[in-house]
Biopython code that builds the backbone (N, CA, C, O; Angstrom):
import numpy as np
from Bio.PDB.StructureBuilder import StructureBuilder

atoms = [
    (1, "UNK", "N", (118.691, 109.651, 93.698)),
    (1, "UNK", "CA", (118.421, 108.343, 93.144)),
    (1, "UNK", "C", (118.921, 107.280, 94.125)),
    (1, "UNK", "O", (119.979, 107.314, 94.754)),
    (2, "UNK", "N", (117.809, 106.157, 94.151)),
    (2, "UNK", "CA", (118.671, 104.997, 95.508)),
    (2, "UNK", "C", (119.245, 103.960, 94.435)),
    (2, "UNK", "O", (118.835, 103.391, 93.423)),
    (3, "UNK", "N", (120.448, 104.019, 95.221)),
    (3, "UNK", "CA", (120.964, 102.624, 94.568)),
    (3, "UNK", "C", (121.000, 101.169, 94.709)),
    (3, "UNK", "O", (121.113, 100.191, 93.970)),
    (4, "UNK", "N", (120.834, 101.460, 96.158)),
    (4, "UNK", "CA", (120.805, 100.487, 96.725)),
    (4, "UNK", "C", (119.897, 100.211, 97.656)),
    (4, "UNK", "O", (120.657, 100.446, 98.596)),
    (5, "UNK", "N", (118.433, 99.765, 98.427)),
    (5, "UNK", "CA", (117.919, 99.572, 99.680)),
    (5, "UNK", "C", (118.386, 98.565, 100.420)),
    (5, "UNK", "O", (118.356, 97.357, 100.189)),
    (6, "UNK", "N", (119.059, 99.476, 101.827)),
    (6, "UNK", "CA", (119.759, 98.565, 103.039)),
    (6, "UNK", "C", (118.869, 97.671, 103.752)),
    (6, "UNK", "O", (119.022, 96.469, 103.966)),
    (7, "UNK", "N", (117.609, 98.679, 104.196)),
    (7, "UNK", "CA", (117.034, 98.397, 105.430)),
    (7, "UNK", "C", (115.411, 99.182, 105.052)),
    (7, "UNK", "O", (115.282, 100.162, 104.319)),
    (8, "UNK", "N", (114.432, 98.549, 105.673)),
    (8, "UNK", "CA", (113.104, 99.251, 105.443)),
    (8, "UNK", "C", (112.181, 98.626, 106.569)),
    (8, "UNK", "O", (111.741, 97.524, 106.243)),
    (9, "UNK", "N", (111.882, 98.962, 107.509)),
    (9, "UNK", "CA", (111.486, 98.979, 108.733)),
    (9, "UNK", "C", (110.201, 99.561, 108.757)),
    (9, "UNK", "O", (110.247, 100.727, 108.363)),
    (10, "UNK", "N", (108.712, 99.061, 109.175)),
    (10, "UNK", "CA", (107.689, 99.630, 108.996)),
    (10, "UNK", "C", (107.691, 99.980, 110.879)),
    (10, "UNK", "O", (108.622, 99.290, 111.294)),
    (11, "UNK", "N", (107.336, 100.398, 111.556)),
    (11, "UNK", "CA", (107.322, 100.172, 113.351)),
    (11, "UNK", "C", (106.750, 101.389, 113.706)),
    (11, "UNK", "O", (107.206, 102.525, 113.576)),
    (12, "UNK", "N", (105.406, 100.905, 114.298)),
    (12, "UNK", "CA", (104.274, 102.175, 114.863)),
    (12, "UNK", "C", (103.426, 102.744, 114.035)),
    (12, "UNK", "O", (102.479, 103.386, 114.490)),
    (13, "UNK", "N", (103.563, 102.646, 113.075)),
    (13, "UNK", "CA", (103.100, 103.468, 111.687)),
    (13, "UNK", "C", (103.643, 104.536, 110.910)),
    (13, "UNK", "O", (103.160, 105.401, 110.178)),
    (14, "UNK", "N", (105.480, 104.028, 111.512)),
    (14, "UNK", "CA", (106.287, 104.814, 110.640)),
    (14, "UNK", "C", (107.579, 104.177, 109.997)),
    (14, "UNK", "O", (108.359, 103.660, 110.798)),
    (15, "UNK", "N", (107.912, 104.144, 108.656)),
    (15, "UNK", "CA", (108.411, 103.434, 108.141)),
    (15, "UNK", "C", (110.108, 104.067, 107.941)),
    (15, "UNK", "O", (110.459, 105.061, 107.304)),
    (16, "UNK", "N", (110.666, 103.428, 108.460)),
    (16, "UNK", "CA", (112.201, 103.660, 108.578)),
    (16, "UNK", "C", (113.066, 103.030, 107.401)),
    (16, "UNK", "O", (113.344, 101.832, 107.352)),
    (17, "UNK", "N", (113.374, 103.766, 106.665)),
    (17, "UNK", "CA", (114.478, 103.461, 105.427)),
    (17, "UNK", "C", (116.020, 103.730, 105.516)),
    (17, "UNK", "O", (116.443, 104.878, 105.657)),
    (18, "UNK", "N", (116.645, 102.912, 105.452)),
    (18, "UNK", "CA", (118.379, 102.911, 105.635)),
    (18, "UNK", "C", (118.820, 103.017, 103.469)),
    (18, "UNK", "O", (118.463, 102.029, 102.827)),
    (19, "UNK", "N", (119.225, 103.691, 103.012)),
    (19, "UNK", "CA", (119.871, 103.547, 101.564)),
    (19, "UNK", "C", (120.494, 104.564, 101.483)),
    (19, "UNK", "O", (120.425, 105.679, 102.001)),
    (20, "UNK", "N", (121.730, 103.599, 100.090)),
    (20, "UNK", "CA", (122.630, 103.969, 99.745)),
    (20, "UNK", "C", (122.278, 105.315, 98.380)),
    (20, "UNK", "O", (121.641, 105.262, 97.327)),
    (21, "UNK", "N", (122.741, 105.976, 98.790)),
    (21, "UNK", "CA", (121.867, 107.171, 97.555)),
    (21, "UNK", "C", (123.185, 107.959, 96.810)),
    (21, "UNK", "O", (124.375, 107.988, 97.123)),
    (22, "UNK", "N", (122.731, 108.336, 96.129)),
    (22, "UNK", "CA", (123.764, 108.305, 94.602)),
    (22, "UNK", "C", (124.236, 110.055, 95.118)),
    (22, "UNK", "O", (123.198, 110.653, 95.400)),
    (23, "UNK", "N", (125.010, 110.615, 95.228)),
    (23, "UNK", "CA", (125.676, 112.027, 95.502)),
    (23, "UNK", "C", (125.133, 112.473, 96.271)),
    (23, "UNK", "O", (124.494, 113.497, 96.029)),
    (24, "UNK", "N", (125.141, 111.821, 97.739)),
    (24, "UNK", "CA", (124.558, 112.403, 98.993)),
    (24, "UNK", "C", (126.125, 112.490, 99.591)),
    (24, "UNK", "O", (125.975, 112.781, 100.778)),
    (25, "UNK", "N", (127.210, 112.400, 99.378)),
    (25, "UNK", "CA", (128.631, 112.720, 100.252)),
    (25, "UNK", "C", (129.065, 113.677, 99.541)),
    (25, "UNK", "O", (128.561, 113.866, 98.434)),
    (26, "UNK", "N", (130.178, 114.559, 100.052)),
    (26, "UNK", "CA", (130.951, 114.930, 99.367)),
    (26, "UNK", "C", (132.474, 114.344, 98.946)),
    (26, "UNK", "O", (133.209, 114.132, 99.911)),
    (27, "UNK", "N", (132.917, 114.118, 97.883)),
    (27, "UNK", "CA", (134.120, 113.419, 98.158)),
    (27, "UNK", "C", (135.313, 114.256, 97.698)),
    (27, "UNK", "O", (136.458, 113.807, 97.644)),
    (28, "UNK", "N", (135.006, 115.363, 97.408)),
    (28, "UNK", "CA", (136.076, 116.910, 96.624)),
    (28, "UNK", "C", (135.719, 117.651, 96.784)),
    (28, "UNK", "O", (134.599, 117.909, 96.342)),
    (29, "UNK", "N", (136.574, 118.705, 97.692)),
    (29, "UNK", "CA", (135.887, 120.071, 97.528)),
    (29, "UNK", "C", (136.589, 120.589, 96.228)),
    (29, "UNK", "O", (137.448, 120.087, 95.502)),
    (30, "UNK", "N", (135.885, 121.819, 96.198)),
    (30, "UNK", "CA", (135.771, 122.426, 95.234)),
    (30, "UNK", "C", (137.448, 122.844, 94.690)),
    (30, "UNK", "O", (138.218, 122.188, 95.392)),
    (31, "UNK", "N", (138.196, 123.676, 93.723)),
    (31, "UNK", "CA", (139.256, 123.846, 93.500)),
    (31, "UNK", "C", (139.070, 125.162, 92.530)),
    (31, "UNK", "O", (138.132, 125.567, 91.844)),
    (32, "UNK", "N", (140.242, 125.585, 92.761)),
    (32, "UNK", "CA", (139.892, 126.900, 91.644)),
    (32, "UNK", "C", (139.575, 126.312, 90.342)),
    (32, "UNK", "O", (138.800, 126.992, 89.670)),
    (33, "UNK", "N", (139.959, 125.272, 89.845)),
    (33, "UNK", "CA", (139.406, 125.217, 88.755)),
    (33, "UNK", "C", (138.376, 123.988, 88.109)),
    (33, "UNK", "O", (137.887, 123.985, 86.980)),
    (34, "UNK", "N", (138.178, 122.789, 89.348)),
    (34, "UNK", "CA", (136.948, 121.945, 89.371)),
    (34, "UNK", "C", (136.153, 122.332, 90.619)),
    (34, "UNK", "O", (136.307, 122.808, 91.744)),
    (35, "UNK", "N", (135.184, 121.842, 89.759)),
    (35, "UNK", "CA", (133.789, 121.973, 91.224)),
    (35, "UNK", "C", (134.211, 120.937, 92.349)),
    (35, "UNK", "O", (135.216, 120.254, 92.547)),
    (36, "UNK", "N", (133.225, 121.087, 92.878)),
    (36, "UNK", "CA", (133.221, 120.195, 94.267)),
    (36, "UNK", "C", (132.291, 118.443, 93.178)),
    (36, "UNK", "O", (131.414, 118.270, 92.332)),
    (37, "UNK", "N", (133.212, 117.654, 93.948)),
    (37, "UNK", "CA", (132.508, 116.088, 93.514)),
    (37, "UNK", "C", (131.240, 115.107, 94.616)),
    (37, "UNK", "O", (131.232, 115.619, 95.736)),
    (38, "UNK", "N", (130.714, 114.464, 94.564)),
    (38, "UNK", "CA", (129.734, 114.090, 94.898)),
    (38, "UNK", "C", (129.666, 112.488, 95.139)),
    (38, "UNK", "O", (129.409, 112.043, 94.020)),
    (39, "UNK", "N", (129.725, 111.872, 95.649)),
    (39, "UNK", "CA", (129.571, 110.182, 95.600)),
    (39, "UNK", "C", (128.670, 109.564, 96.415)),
    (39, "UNK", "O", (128.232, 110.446, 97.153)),
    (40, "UNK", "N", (128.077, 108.352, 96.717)),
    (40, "UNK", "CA", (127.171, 107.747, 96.979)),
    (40, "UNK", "C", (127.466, 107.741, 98.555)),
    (40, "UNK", "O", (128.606, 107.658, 99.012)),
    (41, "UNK", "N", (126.448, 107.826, 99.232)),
    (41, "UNK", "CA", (126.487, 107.895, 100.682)),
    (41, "UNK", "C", (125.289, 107.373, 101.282)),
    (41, "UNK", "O", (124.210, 107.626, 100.746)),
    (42, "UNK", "N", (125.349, 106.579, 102.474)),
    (42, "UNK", "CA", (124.052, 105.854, 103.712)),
    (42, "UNK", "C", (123.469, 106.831, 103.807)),
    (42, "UNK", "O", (124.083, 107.897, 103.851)),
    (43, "UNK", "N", (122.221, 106.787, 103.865)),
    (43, "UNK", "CA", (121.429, 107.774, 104.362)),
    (43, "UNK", "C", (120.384, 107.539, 104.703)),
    (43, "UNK", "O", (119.687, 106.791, 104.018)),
    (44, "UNK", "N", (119.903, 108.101, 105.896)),
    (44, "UNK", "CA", (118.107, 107.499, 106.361)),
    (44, "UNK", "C", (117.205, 108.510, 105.870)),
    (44, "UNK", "O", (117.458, 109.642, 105.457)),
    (45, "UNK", "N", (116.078, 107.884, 105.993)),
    (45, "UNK", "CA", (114.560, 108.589, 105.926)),
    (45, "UNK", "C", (113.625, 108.111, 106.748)),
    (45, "UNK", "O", (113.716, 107.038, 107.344)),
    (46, "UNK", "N", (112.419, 109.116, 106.828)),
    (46, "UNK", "CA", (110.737, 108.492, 107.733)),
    (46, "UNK", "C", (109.966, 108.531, 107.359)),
    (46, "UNK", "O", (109.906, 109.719, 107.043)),
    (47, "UNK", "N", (109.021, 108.057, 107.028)),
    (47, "UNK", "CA", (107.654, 108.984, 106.578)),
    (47, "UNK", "C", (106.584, 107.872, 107.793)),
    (47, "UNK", "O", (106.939, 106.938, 108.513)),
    (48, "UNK", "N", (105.337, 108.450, 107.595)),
    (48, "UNK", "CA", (104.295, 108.094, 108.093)),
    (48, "UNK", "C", (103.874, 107.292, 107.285)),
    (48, "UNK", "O", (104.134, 107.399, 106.086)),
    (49, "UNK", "N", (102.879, 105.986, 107.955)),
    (49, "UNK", "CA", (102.931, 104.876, 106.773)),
    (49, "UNK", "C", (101.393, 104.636, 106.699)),
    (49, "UNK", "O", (100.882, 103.949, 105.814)),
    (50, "UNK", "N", (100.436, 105.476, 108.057)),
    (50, "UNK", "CA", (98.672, 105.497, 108.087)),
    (50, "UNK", "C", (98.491, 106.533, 106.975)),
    (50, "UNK", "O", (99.142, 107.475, 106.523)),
    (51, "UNK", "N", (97.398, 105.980, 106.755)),
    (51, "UNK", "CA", (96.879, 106.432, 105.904)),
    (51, "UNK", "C", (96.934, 106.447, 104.466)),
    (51, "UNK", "O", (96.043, 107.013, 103.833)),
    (52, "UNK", "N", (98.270, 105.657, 103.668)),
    (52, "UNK", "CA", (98.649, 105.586, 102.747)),
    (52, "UNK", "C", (98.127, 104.223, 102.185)),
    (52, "UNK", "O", (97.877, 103.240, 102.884)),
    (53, "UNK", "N", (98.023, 104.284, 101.099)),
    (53, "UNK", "CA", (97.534, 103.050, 100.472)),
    (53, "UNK", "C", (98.676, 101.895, 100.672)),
    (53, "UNK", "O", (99.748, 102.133, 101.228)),
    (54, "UNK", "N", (98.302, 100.573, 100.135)),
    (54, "UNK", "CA", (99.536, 99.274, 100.899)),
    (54, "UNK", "C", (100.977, 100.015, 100.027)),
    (54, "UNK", "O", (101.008, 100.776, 99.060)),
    (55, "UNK", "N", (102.162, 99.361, 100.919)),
    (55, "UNK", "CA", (103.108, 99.628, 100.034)),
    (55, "UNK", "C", (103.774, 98.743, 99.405)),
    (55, "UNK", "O", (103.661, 97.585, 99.809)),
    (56, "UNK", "N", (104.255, 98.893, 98.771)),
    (56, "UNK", "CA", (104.810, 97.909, 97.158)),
    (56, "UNK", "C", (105.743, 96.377, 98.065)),
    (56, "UNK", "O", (106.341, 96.538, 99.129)),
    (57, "UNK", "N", (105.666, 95.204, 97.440)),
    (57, "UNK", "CA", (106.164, 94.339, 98.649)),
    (57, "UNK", "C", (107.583, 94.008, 97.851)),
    (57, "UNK", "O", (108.333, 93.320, 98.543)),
    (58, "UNK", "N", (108.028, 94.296, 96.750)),
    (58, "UNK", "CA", (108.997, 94.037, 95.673)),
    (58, "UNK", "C", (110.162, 94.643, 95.765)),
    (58, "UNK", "O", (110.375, 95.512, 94.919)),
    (59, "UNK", "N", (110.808, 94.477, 96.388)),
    (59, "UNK", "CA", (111.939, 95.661, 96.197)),
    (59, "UNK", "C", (112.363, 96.676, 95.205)),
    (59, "UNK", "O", (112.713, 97.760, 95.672)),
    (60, "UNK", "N", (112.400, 96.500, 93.743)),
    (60, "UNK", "CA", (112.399, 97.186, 92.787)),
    (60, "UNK", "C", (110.834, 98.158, 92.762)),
    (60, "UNK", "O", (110.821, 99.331, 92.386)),
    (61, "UNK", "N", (109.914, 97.610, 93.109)),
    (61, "UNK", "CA", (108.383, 98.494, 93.234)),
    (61, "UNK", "C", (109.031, 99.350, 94.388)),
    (61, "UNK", "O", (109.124, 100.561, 94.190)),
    (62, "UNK", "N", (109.488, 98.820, 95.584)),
    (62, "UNK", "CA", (109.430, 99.493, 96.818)),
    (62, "UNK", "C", (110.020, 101.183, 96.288)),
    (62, "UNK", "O", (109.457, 102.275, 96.369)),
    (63, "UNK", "N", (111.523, 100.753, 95.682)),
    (63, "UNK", "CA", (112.804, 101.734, 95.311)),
    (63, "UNK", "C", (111.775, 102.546, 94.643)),
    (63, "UNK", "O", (111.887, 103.757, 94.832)),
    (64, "UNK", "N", (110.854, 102.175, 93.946)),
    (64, "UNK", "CA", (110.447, 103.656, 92.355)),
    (64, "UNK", "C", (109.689, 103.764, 93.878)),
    (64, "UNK", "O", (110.445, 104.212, 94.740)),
    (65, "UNK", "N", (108.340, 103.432, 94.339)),
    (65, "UNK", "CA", (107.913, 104.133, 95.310)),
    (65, "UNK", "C", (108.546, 105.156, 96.402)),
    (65, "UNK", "O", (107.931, 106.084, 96.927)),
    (66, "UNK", "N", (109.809, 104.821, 96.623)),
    (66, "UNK", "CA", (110.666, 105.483, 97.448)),
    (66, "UNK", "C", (111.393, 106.926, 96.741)),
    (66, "UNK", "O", (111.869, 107.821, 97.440)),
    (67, "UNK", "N", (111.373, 106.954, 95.181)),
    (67, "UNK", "CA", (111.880, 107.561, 94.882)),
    (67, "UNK", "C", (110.862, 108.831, 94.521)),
    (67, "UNK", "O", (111.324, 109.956, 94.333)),
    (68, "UNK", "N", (109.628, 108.589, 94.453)),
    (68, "UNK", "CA", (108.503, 109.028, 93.833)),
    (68, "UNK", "C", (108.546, 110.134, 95.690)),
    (68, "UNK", "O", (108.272, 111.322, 95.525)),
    (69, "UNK", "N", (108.696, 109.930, 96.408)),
    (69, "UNK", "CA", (108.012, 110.160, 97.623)),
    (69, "UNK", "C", (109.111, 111.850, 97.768)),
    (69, "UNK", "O", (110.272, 111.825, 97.360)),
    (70, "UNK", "N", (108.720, 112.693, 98.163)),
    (70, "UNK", "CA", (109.088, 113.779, 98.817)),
    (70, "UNK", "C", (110.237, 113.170, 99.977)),
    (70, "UNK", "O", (109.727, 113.371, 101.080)),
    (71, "UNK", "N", (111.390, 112.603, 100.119)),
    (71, "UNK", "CA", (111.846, 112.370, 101.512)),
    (71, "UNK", "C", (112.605, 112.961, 101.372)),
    (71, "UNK", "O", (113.103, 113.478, 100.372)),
    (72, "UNK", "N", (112.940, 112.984, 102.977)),
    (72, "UNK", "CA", (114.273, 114.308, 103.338)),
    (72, "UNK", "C", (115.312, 112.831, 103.842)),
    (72, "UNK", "O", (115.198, 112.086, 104.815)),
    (73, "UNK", "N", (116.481, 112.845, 102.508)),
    (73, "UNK", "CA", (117.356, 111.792, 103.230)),
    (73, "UNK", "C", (118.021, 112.710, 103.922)),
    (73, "UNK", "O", (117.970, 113.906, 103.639)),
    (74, "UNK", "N", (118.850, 112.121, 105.103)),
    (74, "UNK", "CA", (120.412, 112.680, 105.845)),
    (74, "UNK", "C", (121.404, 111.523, 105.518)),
    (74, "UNK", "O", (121.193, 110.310, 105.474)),
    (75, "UNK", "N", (122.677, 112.316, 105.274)),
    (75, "UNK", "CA", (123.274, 111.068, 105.636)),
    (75, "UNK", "C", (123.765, 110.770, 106.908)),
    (75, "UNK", "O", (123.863, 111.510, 107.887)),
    (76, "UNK", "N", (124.120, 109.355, 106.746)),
    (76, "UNK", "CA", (124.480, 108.736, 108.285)),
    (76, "UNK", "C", (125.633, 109.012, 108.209)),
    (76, "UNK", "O", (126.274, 108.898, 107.164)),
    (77, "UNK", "N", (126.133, 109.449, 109.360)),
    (77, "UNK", "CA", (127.591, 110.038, 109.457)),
    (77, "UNK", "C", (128.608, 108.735, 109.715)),
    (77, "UNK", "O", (128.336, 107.681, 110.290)),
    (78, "UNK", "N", (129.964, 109.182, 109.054)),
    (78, "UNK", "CA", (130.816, 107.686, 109.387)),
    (78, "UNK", "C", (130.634, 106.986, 110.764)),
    (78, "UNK", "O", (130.161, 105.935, 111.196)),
    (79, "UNK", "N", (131.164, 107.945, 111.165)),
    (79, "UNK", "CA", (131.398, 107.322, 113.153)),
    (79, "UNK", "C", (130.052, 106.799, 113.372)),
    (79, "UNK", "O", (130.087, 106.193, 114.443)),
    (80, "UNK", "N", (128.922, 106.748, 112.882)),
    (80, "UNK", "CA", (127.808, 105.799, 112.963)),
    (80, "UNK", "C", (127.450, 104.758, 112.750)),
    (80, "UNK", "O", (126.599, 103.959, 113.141)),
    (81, "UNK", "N", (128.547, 104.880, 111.760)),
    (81, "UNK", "CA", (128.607, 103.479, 110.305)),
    (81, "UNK", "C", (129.286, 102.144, 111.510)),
    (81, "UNK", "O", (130.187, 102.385, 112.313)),
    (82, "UNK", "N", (128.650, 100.879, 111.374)),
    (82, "UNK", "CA", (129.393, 99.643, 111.945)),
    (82, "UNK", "C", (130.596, 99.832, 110.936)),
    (82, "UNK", "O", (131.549, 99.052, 110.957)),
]
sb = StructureBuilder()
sb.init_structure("model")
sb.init_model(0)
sb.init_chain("A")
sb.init_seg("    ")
for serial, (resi, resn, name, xyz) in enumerate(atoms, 1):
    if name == "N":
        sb.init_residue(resn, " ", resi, " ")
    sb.init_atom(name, np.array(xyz, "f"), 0.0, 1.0, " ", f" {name:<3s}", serial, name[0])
structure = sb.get_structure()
């Protein structure tokens, strides 16, 4: 789930997304007797942007479109982070 959209970059005909996404870190490992915990972490995505019908110009349209989409987030690692 995004919580937040940082950054959304259309360039070449591929659209570059920077967001904050809901249990993409880890923030606990696991313990003998709790699981491992989960918290919100930067993370990018790409997709190809030919061929697709226009995309949503709203930010709240953009996010459900973004969420609807197959993407492979990563997160951005600290030492990346400004």
């Amino acid at each position: 789930m995004i919580i937040e959209l940082t950054s959304f970059i259309v360039e070449n005909g591929i659209a570059h997304v920077e967001a904050v996404i809901e249990d993409a870190r880890l923030i606990c490992r696991s313990t003998f007797w709790d699981p491992e915990e989960y918290g919100p972490g930067l993370c990018y995505a790409s997709f190809d942007v030919d061929g697709k019908d226009s995309l949503p110009i709203h930010q709240p349209d953009l996010i459900q479109y973004l969420e609807e989409m197959p993407l492979d987030w990563e997160l951005i690692p600290a030492d990346q982070l400004i």
